[in-house]
C-alpha positions in Angstrom: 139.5 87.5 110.5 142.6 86.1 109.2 146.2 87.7 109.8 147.6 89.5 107.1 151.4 90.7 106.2 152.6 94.0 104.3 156.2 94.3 103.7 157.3 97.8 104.7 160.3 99.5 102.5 161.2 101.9 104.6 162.2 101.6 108.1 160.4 102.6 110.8 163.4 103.2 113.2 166.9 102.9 112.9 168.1 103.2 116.4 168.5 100.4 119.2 169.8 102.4 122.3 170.3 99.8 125.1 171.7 100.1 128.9 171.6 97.3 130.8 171.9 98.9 134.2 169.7 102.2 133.9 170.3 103.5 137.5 169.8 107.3 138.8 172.3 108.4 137.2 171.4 110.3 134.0 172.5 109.1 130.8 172.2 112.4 128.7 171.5 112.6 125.0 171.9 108.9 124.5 170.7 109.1 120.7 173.1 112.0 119.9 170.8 114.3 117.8 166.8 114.8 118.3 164.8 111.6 117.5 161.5 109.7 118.0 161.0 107.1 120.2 158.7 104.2 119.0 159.2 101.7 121.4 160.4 101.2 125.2 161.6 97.7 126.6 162.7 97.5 130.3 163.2 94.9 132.6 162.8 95.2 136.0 164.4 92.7 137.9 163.9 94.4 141.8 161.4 94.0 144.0 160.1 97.0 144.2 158.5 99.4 141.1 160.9 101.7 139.4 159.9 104.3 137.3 161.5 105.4 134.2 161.8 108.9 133.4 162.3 110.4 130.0 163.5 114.3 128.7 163.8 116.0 125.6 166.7 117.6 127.0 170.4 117.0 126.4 171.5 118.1 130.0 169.1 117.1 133.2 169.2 118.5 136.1 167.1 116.0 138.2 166.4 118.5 141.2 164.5 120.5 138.9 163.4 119.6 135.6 160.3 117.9 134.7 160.6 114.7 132.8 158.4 114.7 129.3 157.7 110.9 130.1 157.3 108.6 133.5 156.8 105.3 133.4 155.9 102.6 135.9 157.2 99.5 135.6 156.3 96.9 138.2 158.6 94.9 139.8 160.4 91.5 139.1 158.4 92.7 135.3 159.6 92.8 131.8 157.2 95.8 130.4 156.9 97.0 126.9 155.7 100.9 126.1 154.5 101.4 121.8 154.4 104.2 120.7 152.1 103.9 117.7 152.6 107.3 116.0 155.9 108.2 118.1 156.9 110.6 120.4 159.4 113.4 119.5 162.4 114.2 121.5 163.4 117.7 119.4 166.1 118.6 121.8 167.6 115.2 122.7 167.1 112.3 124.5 168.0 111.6 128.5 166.9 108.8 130.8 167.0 108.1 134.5 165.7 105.2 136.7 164.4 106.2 139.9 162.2 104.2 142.5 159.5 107.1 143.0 157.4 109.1 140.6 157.9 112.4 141.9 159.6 114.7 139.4 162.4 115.9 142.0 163.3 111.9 143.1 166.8 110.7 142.9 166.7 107.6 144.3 168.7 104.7 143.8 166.4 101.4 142.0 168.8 98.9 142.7 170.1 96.5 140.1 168.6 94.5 137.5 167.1 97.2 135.3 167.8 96.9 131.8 166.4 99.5 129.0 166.2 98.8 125.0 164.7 102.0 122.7 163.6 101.4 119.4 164.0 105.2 117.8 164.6 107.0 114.7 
């Protein structure tokens, strides 16, 4: 089957968010309004797995509130996430990077972890 190519007029996204040291600190409301996320770049450049947690919320409280998305992402690993159809954030968008996948976790990744959102 050959490859084929169809130009698109309208844009699928028009928002890069990028942090290149995504720690456990939460970076709230990083696109501002609500949004969709289509895509979700991160590098990991520890030795260990992180895990990166997403909330359609524009203010986290970490010891309580349950993240919308977790991620795993291996370590010394650049891993990309598509989101074919999207996912909606209707409240906002916040991020942390934690080592551990439990919802209440807080701890420290280490350095090295860089994040890049494609949203609209």
């Amino acid at each position: 089957m050959a490859a084929t190519t169809t130009d698109r007029h309208v844009a699928i996204a028009t928002k890069l968010v990028v942090d290149t040291a995504l720690s456990n600190t939460v970076q709230t409301d990083v696109l501002g309004t609500s949004g969709t996320l289509y895509t979700l770049f991160v590098n990991n450049g520890n030795a260990h797995n992180i895990y990166i947690k997403l909330y359609d919320q524009i203010s986290v409280d970490v010891s309580s509130d349950k993240a919308n998305i977790v991620w795993k992402v291996p370590s010394n690993s650049v891993e990309c996430l598509i989101i074919d159809q999207g996912y909606e954030f209707s409240t906002g968008l916040s991020m942390i990077c934690v080592r551990n996948p439990t919802d209440t976790d807080n701890t420290a990744p280490g350095a090295g972890v860089t994040v890049r959102l494609v949203c609209s």
